[in-house]
N, C-alpha and C positions, 0 to 999 in steps of 0.2 A: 470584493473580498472583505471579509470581517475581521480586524485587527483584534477579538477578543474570541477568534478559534483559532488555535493551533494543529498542524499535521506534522508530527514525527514519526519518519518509517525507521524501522531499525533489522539488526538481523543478529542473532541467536552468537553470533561467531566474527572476529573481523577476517579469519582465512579457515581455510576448508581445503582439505584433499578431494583429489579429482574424483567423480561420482560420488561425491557425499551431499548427504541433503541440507539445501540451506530453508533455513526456517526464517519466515520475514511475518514481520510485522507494521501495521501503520494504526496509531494513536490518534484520534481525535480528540480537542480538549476544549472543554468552556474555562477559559482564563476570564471572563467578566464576573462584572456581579447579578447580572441577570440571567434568567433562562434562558435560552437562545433553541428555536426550532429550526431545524434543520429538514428539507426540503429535497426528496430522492424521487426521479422521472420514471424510475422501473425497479424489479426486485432486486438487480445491481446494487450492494453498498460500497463497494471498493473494487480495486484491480490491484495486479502490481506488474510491470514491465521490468523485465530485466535488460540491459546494454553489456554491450561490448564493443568500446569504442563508441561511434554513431548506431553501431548494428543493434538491431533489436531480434536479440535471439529466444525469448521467451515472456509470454503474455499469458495470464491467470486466464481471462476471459476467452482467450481466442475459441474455445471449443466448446461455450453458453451458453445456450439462451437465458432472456431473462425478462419475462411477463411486466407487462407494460401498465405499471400500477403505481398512482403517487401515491405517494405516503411520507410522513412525517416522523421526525423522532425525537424528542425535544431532551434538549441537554441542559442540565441542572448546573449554580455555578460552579465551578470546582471541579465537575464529573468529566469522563472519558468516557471516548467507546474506542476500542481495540479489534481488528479482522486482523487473522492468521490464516497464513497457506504454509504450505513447503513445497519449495521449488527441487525437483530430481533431474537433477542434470544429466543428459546423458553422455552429451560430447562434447561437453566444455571444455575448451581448453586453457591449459595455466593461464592466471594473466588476472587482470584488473577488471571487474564487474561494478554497472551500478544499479541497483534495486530504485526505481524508483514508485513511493505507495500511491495510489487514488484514493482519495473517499469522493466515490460520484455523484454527489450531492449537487443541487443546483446553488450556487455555482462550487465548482469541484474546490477541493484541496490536497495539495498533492504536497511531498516531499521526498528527497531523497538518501540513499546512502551508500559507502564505496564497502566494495570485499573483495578480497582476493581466491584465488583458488591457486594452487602449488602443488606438484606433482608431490 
């Protein structure tokens, strides 16, 4: 793992009423001073997994495919790249949620972050 990319996933809101949609995001960043190419196995650039608890109640990808092509993306120093979804909860229940983002990049980086939902 490269100490000059960073992965920040974030989310639009830190709570949310029940059936509203949470909008997430995860950040990838060239903190170095060089460019840096970044290296992806298939059309996949990212995922995000949501928890509850250990439970894994919701996955971007789970319902995919994604054509099995390498390809590159090279990051400039200083630049970002950003993937958004919105996650529609249907049957979430109150409680404590964690969003955690991918960028499936070989080798991946991942981060996380906590939201709540409140009746």
């Amino acid at each position: 793992m490269r100490k000059d990319i960073s992965a920040e996933t974030q989310t639009n809101k830190s709570k949310y009423s029940v059936g509203e949609e949470v909008k997430i995001s995860v950040t990838m960043a060239n903190k170095g001073l060089n460019p840096i190419e970044i290296i992806f196995a298939s059309a996949q650039r990212y995922d995000f997994i949501v928890l509850k608890g250990n439970e894994e109640v919701w996955r971007w990808s789970n319902d995919k495919v994604f054509a099995m092509v390498l390809e590159q993306v090279l990051l400039k120093p200083g630049e970002k790249q950003t993937y958004s979804e919105t996650w529609k909860p249907k049957d979430a229940k109150p409680g404590k949620y964690e969003v955690i983002g991918v960028v499936t990049s070989r080798p991946p980086y991942r981060s996380a972050c906590v939201f709540k939902i409140d009746i």
